[in-house]
C-alpha positions as CSV (number, residue, x, y, z in Angstrom):
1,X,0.0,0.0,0.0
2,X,2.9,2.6,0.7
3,X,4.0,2.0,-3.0
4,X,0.6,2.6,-4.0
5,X,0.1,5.7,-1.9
6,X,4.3,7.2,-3.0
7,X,3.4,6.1,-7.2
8,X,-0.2,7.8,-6.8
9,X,1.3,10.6,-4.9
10,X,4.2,11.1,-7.3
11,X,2.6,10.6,-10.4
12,X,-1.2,11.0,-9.9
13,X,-4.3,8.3,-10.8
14,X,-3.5,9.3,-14.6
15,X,0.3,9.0,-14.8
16,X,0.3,6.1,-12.2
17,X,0.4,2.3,-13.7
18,X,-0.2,-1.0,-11.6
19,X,2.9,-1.9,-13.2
20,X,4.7,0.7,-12.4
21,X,3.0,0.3,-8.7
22,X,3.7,-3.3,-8.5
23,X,7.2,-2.9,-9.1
24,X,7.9,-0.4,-6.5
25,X,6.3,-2.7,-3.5
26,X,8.1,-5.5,-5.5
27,X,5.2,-7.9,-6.3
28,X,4.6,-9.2,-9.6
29,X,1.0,-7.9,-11.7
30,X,-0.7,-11.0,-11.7
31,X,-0.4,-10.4,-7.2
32,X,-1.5,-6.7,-7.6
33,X,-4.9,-8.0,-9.8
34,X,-5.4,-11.0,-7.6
35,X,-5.9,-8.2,-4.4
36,X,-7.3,-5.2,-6.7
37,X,-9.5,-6.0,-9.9
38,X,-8.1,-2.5,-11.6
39,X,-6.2,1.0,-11.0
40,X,-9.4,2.4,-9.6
41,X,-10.5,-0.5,-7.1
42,X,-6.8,-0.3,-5.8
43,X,-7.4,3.4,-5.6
44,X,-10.1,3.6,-3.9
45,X,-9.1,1.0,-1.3
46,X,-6.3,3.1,-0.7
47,X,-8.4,6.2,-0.4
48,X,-11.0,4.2,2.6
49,X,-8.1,3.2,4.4
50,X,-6.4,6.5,4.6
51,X,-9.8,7.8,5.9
52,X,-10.5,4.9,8.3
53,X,-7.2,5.1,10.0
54,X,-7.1,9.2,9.8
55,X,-11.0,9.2,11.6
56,X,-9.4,6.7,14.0
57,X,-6.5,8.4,15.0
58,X,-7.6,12.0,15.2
59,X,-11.7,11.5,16.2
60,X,-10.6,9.6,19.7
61,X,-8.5,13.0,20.1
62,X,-11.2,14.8,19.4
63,X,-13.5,12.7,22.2
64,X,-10.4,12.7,24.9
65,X,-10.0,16.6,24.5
66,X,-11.0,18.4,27.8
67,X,-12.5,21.8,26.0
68,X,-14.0,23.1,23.3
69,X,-10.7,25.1,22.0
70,X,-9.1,22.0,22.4
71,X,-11.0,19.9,19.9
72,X,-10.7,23.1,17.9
73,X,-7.2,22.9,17.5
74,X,-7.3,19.0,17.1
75,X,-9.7,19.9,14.0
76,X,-7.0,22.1,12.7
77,X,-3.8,20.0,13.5
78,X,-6.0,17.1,11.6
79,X,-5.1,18.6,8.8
80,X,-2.1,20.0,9.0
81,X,0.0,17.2,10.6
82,X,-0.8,14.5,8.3
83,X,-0.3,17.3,5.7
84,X,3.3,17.6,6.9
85,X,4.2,14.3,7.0
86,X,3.0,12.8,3.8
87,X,2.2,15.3,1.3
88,X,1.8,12.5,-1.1
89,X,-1.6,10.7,0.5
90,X,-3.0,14.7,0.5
91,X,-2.1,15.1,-2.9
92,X,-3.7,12.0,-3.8
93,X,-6.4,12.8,-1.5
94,X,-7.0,16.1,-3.4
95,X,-7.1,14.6,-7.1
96,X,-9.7,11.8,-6.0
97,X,-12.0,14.7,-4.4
98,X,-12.0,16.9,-7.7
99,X,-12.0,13.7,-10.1
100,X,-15.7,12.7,-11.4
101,X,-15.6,9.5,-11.4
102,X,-14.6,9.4,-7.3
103,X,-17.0,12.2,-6.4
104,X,-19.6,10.1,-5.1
105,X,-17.6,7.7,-3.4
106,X,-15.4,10.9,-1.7
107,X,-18.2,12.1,-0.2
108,X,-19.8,9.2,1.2
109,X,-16.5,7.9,2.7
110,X,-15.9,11.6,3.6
111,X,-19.1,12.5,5.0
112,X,-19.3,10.7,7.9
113,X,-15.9,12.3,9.2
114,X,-17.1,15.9,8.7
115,X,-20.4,15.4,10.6
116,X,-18.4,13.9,13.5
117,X,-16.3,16.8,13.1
118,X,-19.5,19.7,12.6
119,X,-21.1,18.3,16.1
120,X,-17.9,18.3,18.0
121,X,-17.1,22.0,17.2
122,X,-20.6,23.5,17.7
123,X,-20.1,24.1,21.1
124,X,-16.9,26.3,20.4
125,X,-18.7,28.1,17.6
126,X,-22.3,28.4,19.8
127,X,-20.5,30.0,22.9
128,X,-19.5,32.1,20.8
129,X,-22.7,33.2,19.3
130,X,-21.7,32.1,15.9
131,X,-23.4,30.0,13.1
132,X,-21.8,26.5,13.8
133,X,-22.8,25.3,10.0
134,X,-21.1,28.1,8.5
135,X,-18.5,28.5,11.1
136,X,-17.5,24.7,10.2
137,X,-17.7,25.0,6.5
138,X,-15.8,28.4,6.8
139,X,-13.0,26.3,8.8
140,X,-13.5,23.5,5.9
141,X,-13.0,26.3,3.0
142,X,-9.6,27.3,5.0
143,X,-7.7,24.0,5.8
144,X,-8.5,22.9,1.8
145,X,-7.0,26.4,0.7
146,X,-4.0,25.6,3.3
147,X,-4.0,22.4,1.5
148,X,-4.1,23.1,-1.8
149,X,-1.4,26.8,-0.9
150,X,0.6,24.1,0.7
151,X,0.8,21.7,-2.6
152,X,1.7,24.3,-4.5
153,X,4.4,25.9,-3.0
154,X,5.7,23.2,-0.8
155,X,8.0,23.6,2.4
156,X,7.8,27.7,1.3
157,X,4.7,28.0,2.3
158,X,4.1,29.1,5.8
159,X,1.7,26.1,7.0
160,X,2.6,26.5,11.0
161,X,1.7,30.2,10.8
162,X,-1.4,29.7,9.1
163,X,-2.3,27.4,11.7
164,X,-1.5,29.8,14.4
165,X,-3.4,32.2,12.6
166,X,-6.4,30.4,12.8
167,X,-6.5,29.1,16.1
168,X,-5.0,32.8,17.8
169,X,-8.7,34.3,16.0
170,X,-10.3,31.8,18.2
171,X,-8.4,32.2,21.4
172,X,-8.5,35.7,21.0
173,X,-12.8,35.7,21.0
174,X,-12.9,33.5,24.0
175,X,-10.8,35.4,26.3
176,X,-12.4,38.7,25.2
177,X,-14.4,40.1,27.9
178,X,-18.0,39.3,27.1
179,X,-20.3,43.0,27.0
């Protein structure tokens, strides 16, 4: 699967072959069909298991956080950590969520994980007196842009500050003095 996830990453669902794919994890074709009945089954598998082990890492965070901020900033460092330390499962991430073919299938695997997500903010963004649906989407809209900033211009980009920046707007309407 890290072959998979380094040929996809590298190359994209287009430029990537299961040749090419089994090859690098050093399996012959006929192994690589006998698990995966084409490029976009293996894909795909790929794509749920990312999201299954992500939702299970980062969501009993989420539940052992002791404040609202808290899972706040877990929701952020959801992003950017994994971002950090393999930009080539984002990247892949990011084709399969703009590709029609996966659209469907990216949102049903995805959904899930951003309801969770939605309910376990709304108390930050309620005490706040904010919208907590558009409050969430508006956190959604910013961690893609990091995302997709952060593809672009790699290690230049400035993806800790942009983190702080986000979380400091928060901290910043907590502890101001309520009128």
């Amino acid at each position: 699967m890290d072959a998979a996830l380094e040929v996809f990453g590298e190359r994209g669902f287009d430029g990537a072959t299961v040749n090419e794919i089994a090859k690098k994890a050093e399996v012959s074709n006929g192994l690589m069909y006998n698990y995966f009945v084409s490029k976009e089954d293996l894909v795909i598998t790929l794509f749920k298991d990312f999201l299954a082990n992500h939702y299970e890492v980062w969501s009993k965070r989420t539940k052992e956080a002791k404040s609202p901020f808290e899972k706040l900033t877990i929701a952020v460092d959801r992003y950017i950590i994994p971002l950090k330390e393999d930009p080539n499962k984002w990247s892949l991430i990011r084709e399969l969520s703009s590709r029609a073919e996966f659209k469907e299938e990216f949102w049903q695997s995805v959904n899930p994980i951003r309801d969770f997500y939605k309910e376990a903010l709304r108390p930050i963004y309620e005490s706040l007196g904010l919208n907590a649906e558009t409050e969430f989407w508006a956190l959604q809209t910013y961690l893609e842009g990091i995302s997709l900033c952060y593809h672009s211009y790699g290690h230049r980009y400035p993806l800790d500050e942009m983190r702080e920046t986000y979380l400091s707007r928060f901290q910043y309407l907590i502890d101001k003095p309520k009128k």
